[in-house]
N, C-alpha and C positions, 0 to 999 in steps of 0.2 A: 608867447610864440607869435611868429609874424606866417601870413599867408596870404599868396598870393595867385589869383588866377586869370589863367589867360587863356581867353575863347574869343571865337571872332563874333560868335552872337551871343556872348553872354548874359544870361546864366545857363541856358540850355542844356548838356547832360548833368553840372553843378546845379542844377534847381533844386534840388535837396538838399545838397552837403555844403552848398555857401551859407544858405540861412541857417545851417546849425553851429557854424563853426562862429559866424559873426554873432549869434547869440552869448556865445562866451564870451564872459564878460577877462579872462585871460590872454586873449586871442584877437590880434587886429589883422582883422581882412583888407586888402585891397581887388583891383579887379581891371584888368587891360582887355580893352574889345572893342569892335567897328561902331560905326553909329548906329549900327543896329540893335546894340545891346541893351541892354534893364535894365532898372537898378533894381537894387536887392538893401534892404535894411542892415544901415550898421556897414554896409560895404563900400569902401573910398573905390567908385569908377573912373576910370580913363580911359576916354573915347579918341580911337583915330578917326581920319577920314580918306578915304582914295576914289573917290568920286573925278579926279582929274587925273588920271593915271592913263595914260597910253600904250596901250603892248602890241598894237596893230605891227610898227615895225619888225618887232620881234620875231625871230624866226617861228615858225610855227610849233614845233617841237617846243620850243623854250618857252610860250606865251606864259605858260601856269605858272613854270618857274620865277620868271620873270616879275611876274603880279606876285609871288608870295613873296620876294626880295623886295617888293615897294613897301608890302605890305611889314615885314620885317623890319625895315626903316623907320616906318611909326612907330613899331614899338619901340624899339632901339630907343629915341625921342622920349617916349614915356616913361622907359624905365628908368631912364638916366634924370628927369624930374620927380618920380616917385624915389628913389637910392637921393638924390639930394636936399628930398626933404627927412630923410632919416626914416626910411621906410628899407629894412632891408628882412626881406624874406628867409625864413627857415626852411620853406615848402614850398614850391611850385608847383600849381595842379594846370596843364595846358595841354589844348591839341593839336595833336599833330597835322591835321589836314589846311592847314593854310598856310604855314610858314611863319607861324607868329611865333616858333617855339626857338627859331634860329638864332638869336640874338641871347639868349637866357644864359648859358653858361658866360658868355663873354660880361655878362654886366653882374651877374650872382653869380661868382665860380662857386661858393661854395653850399649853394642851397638844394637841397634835396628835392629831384626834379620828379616829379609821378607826370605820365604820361597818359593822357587819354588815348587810346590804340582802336580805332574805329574799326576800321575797314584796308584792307592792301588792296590795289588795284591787279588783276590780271586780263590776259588777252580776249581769256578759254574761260567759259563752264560758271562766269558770276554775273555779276549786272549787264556784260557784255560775252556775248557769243553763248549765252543760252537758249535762246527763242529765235529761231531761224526764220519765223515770219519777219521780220526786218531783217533791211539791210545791215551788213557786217564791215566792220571797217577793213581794211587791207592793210597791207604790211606797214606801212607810213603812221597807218591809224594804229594800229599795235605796240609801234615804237612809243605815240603818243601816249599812249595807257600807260605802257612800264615807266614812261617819266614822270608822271604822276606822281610816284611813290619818292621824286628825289628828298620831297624837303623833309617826310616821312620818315626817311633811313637813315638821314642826319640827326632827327629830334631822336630815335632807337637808342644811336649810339652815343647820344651824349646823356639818355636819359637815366635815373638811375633804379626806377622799375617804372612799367605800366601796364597798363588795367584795360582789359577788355569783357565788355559786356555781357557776352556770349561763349563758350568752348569753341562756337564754329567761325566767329568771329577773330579769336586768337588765331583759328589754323590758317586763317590768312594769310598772316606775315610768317616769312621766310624761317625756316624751323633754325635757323640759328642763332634766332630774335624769341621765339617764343619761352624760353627757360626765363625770360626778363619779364614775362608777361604774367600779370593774374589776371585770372575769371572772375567778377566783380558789375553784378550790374547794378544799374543805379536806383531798381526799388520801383515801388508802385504804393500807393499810401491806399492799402485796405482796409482803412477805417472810414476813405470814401467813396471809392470804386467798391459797393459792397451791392447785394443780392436783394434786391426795393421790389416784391411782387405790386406793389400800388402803384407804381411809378407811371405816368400816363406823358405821352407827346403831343403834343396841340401842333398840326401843321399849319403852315399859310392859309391853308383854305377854311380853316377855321378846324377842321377836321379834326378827331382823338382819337389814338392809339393807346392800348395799352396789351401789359404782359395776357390775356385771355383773347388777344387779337394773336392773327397769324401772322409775322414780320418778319422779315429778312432782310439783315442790316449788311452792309458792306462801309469800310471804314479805308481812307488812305488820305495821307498828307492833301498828294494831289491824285486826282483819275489819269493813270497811267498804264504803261503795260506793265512795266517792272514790278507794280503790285498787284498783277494782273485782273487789272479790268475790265482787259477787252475779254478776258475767258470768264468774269463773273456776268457782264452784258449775253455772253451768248448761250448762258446758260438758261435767260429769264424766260424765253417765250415758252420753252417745256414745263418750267417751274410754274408759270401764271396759269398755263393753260390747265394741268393737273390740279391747282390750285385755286379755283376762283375765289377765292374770300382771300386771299393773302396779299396781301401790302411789302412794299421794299424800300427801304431807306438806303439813300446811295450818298457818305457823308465824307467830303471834300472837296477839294477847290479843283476849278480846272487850268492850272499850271502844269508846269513841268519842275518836280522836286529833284528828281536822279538820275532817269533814264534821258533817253533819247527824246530830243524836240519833237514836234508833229509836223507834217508839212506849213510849209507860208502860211499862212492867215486861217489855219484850222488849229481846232484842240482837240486834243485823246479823246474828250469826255463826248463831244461832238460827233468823233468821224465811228465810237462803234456805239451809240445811240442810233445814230440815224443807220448803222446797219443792221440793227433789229426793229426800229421803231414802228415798222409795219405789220409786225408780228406781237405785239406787245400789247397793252393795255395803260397806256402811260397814264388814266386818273389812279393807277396801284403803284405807278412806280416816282417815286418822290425823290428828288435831288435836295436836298436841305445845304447843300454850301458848306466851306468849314463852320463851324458851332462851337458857343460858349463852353468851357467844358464840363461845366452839369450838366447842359443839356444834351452834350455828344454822352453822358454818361447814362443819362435816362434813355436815349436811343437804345444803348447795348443792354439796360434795366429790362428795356420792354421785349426785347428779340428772341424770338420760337429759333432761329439759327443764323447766327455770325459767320460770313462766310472773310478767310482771311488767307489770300495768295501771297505769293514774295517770290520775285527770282530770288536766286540765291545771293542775297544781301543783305544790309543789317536788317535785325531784327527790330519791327514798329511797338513801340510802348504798348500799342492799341492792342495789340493782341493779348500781351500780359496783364491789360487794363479788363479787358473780356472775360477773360482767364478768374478773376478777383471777382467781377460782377455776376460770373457762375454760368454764361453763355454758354450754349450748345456750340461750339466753336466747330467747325470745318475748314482745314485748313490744308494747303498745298502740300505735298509731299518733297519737300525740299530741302535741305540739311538744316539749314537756322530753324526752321520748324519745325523736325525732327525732333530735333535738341529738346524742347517741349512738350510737347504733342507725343501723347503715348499709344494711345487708342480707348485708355481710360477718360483719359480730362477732354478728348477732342479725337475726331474723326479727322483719316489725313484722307486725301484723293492725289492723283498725278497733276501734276500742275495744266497741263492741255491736255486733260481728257474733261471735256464740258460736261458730255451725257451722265457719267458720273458723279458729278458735282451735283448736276440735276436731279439726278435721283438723291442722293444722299441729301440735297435740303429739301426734297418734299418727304422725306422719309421723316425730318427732323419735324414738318410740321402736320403729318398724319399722325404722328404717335408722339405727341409733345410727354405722355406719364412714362414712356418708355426710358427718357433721356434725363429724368432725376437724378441716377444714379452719378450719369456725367458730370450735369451741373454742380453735384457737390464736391464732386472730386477736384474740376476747372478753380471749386472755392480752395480748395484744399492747397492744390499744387501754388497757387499765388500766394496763401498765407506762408507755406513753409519753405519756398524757393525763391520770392521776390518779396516779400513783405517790406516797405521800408522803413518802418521804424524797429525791426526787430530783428531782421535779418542783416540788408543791404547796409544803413546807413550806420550801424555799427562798425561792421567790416570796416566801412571807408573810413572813419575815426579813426578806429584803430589805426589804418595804415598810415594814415597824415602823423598822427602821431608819436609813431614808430619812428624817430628822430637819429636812434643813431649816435654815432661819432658828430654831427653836426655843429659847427664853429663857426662863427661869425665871421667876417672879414670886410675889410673895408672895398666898397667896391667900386670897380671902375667909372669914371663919371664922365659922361660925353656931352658935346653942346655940337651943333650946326654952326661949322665956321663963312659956307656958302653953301647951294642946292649941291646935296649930292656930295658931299664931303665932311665926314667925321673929324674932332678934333677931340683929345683924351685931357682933360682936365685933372693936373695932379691935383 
């Protein structure tokens, strides 16, 4: 069997199921993605580039669309040099959110297309128009958002099922898309995200942490609101002050991953720092940057309580990573954490109620024998709901494999006759 995937950062949600399917020694993997991508063992990559791409004239509405048809062009490009060297796919596993997926039917009519189903954009009540402390876009800006979803609703209907990660993930997309969709996440490997009472953190300052210390870990791609942040910042002067022996680990980068930018020449991590930093104790409170991921894992090994917010958006690995390591989790009360979070495996609060938050993680680090019970449950819920070699990355086997009526055909083969102009090679 031939397989082929298509991600714009690959391997990224495939970081599991490419390296097991290329381990088969039946099964020849290929792999189409930006120059951002990895390689992966055993997997034939194909790198585009759109580093020279223009969409300033573009109307504004159309900018995204526009960049996913560039971006669709490469691939176009690659797949028509992959199909001409006799690489012709059974399986497609591609996502939907960049446009790479547009081109797929037209060059493999007849390969079996599984859809990665992240996320649907809307106006109201998710990434955007949840948090009324920022600004909200207006009606221009709304249009914006719904078109978001154009290249989305073309890869739906050409696809012939897809996988989303999450139950609250799927209800995103449009419920006449959802029957096309499975719940399928992609695993957490609890043979190393596991529960290390020894596990000890050596800071910059030379300094050690360990599980018999008080710590209080916050984890996000980047420090942002969207995972919110700025409500775990303004929880801390309560928590330090109630707390004086407790330490905080605050572990990412200061970008911008999803939400909304920060003003000109500041960053999130910056503008609600310095709006506590006078209230605070900063030799307890430690920014460690993104981290190796054992190290990011000894972080959450050594943590008296994880604190994990989210508007209402995809769900962060990090939590289910927490979840396996047996974390006293504290997390947002918000549908994607919901879905998780029972009140057994983890405590939920309102996403902007701080005093709350605050009381609930000094609560977790005055009575640490209290929350055993949690801890083992947090272990429990990741081995039998996300585990990935026993749960998750079997499902996905299966379904890659689940082949079908699936028939070979010779496929269309294209070459660049001039910039910008296709030509079909019989």
């Amino acid at each position: 069997m031939n397989v082929l995937f298509v991600h714009n950062n690959f391997p990224a949600q495939f970081r599991h199921v490419a390296p097991a399917l290329a381990r088969d020694p039946n099964i020849r993997v290929a792999a189409v993605g930006s120059s951002n991508s990895q390689p992966v063992n055993n997997v034939r990559l194909l790198k585009y580039d759109l580093s020279n791409v223009d969409v300033s004239m573009t109307h504004p509405f159309a900018r995204r669309f526009d960049l996913e048809c560039h971006r669709a062009e490469e691939v176009l490009y690659l797949l028509s040099t992959l199909s001409s060297s006799g690489f012709v796919p059974d399986v497609i596993l591609g996502h939907a959110g960049w446009g790479e997926t547009l081109p797929l039917r037209t060059i493999f009519p007849h390969a079996r297309i599984v859809l990665y189903c992240e996320f649907f954009y809307a106006a109201h009540g998710r990434d955007v128009g949840f948090d009324a402390e920022f600004p909200q876009p207006g009606a221009d800006g709304h249009v914006a958002i719904h078109l978001k979803n154009a290249a989305g609703l073309l890869a739906l209907a050409e696809c012939d099922i897809g996988v989303s990660p999450t139950v609250w993930q799927r209800s995103t997309f449009p419920d006449e898309y959802q029957g096309k969709i499975r719940v399928l996440h992609e695993g957490v490997d609890t043979s190393i995200a596991i529960p290390t009472p020894d596990a000890v953190v050596r800071l910059s300052s030379g300094r050690e942490l360990r599980r018999t210390d008080e710590v209080v870990t916050f984890v996000a791609r980047n420090l942002e609101p969207l995972r919110g942040y700025h409500i775990f910042m303004r929880a801390l002067p309560q928590v330090l002050n109630e707390r004086p022996r407790a330490h905080v680990l605050v572990i990412g980068g200061d970008q911008t991953s999803y939400g909304a930018p920060p003003p000109p020449g500041k960053t999130w991590k910056s503008i609600f720092l310095d709006e506590v930093a006078d209230r605070i104790d900063m030799e307890r409170v430690h920014f460690t940057g993104p981290l190796p991921y054992l190290d990011y894992l000894k972080a959450l090994q050594i943590s008296s309580a994880h604190v994990y917010l989210t508007y209402p958006f995809v769900l962060s690995w990090s939590l289910i990573e927490a979840l396996s390591v047996g974390c006293v989790v504290i997390g947002s009360d918000t549908a994607p954490v919901r879905e998780v979070i029972n009140g057994e495996n983890g405590t939920l609060v309102p996403f902007f109620d701080v005093n709350t938050l605050a009381e609930k993680i000094v609560e977790a680090l005055a009575q640490p024998r209290r929350f055993q019970p949690m801890r083992a449950e947090a272990r429990r819920t990741a081995l039998a709901q996300f585990d990935l070699e026993r749960v998750c990355l079997p499902q996905m086997l299966a379904l890659i494999r689940d082949r079908g009526d699936l028939t070979s055909a010779k496929p269309q083969r294209l070459r660049r006759s001039r910039p910008g102009v296709l030509t079909r090679v019989s």
